[in-house]
N, C-alpha and C positions, 0 to 999 in steps of 0.2 A: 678193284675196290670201288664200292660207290661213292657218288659226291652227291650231294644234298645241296640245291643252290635255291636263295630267297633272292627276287630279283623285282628290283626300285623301289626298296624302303625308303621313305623321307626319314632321315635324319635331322636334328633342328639346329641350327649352326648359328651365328653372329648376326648375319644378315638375312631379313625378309624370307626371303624363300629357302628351300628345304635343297638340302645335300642328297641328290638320292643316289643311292649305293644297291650293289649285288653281294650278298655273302655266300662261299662257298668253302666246305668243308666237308674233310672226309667223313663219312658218318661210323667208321671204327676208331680213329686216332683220338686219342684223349693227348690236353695241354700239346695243342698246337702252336705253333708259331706262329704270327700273325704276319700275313703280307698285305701293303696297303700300295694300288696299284693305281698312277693317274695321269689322266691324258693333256694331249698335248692340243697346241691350238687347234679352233675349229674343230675341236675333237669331244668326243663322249667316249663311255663306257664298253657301248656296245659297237665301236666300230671296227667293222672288216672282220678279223680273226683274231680279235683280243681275246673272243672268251675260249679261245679253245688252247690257248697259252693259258690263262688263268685255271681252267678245267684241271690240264694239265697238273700244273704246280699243285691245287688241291690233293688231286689226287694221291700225291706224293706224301702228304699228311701237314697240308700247311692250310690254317685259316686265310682265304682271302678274300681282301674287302677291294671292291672295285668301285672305282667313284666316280660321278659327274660334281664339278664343280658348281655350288649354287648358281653362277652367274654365267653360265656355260650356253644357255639359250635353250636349253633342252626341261623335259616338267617330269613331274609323276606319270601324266598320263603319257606323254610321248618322249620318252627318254630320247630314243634317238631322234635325230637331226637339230632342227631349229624353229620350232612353233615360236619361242620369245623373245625376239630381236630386241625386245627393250630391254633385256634382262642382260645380253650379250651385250649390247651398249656400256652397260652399266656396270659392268663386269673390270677387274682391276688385279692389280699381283697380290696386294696386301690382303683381298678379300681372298685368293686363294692360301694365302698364310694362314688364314683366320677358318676357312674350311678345313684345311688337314688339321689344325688343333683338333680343331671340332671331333672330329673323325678317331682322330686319339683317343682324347679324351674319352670321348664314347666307346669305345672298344674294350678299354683299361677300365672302366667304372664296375665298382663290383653289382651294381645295377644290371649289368647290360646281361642281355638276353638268353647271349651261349656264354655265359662267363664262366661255364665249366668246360667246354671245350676246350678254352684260347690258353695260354702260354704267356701273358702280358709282360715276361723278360724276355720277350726276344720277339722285337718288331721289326720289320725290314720293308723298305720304303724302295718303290720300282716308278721310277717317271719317263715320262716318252716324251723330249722334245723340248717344251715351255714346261710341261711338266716336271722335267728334269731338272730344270732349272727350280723350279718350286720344291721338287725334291732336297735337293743339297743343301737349298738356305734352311728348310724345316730340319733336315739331320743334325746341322752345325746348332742350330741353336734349339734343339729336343732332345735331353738327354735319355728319353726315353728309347730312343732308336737306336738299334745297334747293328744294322746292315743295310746298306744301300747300293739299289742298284741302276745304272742310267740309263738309257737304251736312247741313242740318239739326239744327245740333249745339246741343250745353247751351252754357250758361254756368258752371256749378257743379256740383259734385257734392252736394251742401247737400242739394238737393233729392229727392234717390236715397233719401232714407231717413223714416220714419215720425218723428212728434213724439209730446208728450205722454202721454197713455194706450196707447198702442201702441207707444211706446217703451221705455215703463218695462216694462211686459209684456215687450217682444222682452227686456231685459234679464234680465229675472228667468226666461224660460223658455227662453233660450237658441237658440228656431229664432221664424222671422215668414213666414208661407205667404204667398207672389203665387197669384194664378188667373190662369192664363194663359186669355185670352179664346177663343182659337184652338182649344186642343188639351185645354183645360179640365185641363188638369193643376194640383195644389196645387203651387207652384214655392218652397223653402226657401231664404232666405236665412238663414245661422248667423249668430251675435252677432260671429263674427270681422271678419265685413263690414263691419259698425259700428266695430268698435274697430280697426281695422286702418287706417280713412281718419281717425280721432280723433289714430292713433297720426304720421300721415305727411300730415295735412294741407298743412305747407307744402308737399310735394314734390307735390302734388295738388289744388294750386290753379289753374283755370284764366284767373282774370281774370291774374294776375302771369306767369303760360307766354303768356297772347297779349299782355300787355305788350312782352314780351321776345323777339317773336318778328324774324326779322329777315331772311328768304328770302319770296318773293311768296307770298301767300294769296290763293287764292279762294275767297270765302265763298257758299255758297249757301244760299235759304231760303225756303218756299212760304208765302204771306202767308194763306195758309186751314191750317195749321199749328196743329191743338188741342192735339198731346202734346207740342212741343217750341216757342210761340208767338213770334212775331219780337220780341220782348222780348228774346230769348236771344241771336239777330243782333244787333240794335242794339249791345248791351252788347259784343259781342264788335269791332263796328266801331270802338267809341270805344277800347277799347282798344289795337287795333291799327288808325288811323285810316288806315294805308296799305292794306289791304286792299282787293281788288276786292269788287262785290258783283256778286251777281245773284237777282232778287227777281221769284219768278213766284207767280202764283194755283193754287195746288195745298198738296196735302195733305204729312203728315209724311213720307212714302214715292213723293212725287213719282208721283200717282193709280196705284200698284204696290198687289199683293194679291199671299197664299200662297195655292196655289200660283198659278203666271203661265203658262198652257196656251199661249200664242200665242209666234210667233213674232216678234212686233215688239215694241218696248218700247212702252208708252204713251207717249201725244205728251210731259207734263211731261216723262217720263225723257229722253227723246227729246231735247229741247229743253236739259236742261243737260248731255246727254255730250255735245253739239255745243261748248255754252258751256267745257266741262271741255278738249275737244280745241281748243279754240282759245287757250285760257290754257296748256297745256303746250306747244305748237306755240311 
């Protein structure tokens, strides 16, 4: 079956700059299901072998919207990496809350573009990581959503931020530089990032969003897992003790690398869009 894919539409979301996204969809399926797919930190759309998981899932007959987050550092014209370190400074949990509405909303509008394609009762939300973490809080509180799936996700956002003598510093100087391993860039997070989750924690708690979540989850998570450890799953199972799981021997990216030259996914990847296509089926 073929897919038809439009890739880095600006979408116009909350904040300043533009959501841009990939749509892909089979070009025979009518009322598709919508899957809305988002990354994780330091992450974009196009990283490694996401679109060939995303391809993937299309092809099977599913509308899928793939996103960069506005404030992700990445633009229209250079989706991937990070041409806008100010952007990524500026970047916050709540503004990705305020993108996936976005992204909703837009999908679901009898406006929007393929709105004869898509299926707008039955959306299912896939996050990788911090993603996932943004995932769950948006399922618990969008009743629009009725499938969700984690692939390696937090438990907290607690953890997102610096303690002690590097806090009080980020406080007093205002910016706290990442080094990005990859692209070796100094990557700025501003003080707002910090006060911004201080200011809206409840609304950005993850254990009490998978508390409360209450459409099927599937949780996935690779038991060789160093940046996100199955500590993060566990916690997130007890919470939501309905949850499926699915528990393989692989890394935080499901054995995936920037860039991903080949045409096949790695067998992990492999191995859970089979498990992902059989939980949306």
């Amino acid at each position: 079956m073929s897919i038809k894919i439009h890739k880095n539409i600006p979408l116009v979301g909350k904040h300043q700059l533009p959501i841009v996204v990939d749509f892909l969809y089979n070009q025979q399926a009518i009322s598709q299901p919508i899957i809305i797919f988002c990354h994780g930190y330091k992450g974009f759309k196009g990283w490694g072998p996401w679109h060939l998981m995303c391809q993937a899932i299309a092809k099977q007959g599913y509308f899928v919207v793939t996103i960069n987050f506005s404030h992700n550092g990445g633009c229209v014209q250079q989706p991937i990496d990070f041409p806008n370190l100010e952007a990524f400074g500026n970047d916050n949990f709540s503004k990705q809350q305020d993108d996936l509405q976005s992204v909703i909303d837009n999908v679901v509008a009898t406006g929007f573009e393929f709105a004869s394609l898509v299926n707008v009762n039955q959306i299912t939300l896939i996050g990788h990581s911090r993603g996932g973490g943004a995932a769950i809080i948006k399922t618990a509180n969008e009743s629009k959503i009725t499938k969700l799936i984690t692939l390696a996700s937090i438990s907290t956002y607690d953890t997102s931020f610096p303690s002690g003598n590097i806090l009080e510093k980020w406080k007093k100087e205002g910016v706290w530089y990442v080094t990005n391993g990859r692209t070796k860039q100094q990557m700025p997070h501003y003080i707002q990032f910090y006060e911004d989750y201080q200011k809206n924690k409840e609304q950005l708690n993850i254990k009490n969003a998978a508390k409360n979540l209450s459409v099927p989850h599937l949780l996935i998570h690779g038991t060789k897992d160093t940046s996100v450890t199955m500590e993060s799953a566990e916690k997130i199972k007890q919470w939501n003790p309905k949850a499926l799981t699915y528990f393989l021997e692989t890394d935080h990216v499901f054995d995936g690398k920037h860039p991903w030259n080949m045409e096949e996914m790695p067998h992990a990847l492999e191995e859970i869009t089979q498990q992902m296509l059989r939980f949306l089926a």
